[in-house]
N, C-alpha and C positions, 0 to 999 in steps of 0.2 A: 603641915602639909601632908596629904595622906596620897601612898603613890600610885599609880594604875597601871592595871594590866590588859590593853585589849590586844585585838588580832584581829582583821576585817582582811581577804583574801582579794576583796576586791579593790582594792586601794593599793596591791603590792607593782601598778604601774607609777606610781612618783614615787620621791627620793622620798622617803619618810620615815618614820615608825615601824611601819605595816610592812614595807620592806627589806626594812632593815632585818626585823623578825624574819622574814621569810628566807632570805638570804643566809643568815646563822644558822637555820633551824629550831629557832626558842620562837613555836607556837603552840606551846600549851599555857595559855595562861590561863586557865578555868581553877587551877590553886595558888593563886595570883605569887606570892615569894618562895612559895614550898615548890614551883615548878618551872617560872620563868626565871630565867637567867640575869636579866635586870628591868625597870620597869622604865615605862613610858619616858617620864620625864629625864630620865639617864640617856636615855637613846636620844631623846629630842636635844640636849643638850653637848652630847657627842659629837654628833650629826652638824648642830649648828657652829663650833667650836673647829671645825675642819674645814678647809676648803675641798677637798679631794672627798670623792665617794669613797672608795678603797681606801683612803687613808681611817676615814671615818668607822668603816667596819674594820681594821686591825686595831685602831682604838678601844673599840668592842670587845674585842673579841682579848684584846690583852686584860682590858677590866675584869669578865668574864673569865680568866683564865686565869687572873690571880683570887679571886674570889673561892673558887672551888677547889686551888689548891690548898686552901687550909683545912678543907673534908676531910676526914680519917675513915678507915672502912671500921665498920662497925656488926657483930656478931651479938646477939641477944636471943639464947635458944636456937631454936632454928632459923631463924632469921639471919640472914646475912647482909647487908649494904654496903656494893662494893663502890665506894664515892671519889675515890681514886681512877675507878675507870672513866666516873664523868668527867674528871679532872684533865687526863689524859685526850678524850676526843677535843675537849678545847681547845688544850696544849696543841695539839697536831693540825686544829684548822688552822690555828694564828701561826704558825710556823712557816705551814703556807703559801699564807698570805702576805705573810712578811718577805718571802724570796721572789712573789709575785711583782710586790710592791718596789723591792731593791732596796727596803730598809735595812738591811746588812751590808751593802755596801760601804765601801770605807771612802769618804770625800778626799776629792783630791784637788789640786790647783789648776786645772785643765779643763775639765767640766763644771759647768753651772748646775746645782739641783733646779728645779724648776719654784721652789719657793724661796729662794737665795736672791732672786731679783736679776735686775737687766746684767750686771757682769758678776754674777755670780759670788756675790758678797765676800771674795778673795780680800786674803792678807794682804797677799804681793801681789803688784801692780809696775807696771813698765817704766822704768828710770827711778826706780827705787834705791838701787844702788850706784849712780850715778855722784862724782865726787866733784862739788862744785869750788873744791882748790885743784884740780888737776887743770892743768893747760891741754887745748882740745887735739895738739899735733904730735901729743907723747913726749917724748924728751924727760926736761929738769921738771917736777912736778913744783907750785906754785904755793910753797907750807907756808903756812903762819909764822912757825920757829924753825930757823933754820939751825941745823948742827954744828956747820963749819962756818 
């Protein structure tokens, strides 16, 4: 399967591709893997794979950010390719977007995330700890084995 790289400017009004590019900033695809960030089918598959827009481009943008950080900067003559710095603007958009999103928040038992479902797919649930040998007016409790 061979992968593609476009960019149509005019299409950056629906969720898509085109969008998504536009939104990161990876539109240069005219050196289709030497310049784009990731290709079409990556993005269409992100995209479809997410319910949430935003969730879908921190998706991105984390794929995107571990891919570049394997870049080393590289010196040959006068040349220099500092690939580290592209590593870095990644790094700092999905940072971001991650605080944007409140993907570092820490779950708790009180709030529902919004894809956890109608009660918030908790552990603990109400009369959990409820002792069905205790008698309900307190006093002598109602054991299986008694002591004495």
């Amino acid at each position: 399967m061979k992968k593609t790289y476009t960019y149509n400017p005019e299409k950056i009004g629906e969720q898509g591709v085109d969008r998504m590019r536009f939104e990161l900033g990876d539109t240069m695809v005219e050196g289709a893997e030497e310049t784009s960030a990731l290709s079409n089918e990556e993005y269409t598959a992100i995209i479809a794979a997410k319910k949430k827009w935003k969730r879908a481009k921190l998706a991105a943008l984390e794929s995107i950010m571990r891919r570049f950080g394997m870049e080393v900067n590289t010196t040959v003559g006068p040349l220099k390719l500092e690939m580290q710095a592209r590593a870095e603007f990644w790094r700092k958009q999905y940072e971001q977007l991650k605080k944007e999103c409140g993907a570092d928040t820490v779950p708790t038992a009180g709030k529902a995330s919004p894809e956890s479902g109608a009660d918030g797919g908790h552990y603990f649930y109400g009369g959990m700890h409820d002792n069905v040998y205790a008698k309900d007016g307190g006093g002598e409790r109602d054991l299986l084995f008694k002591t004495r």
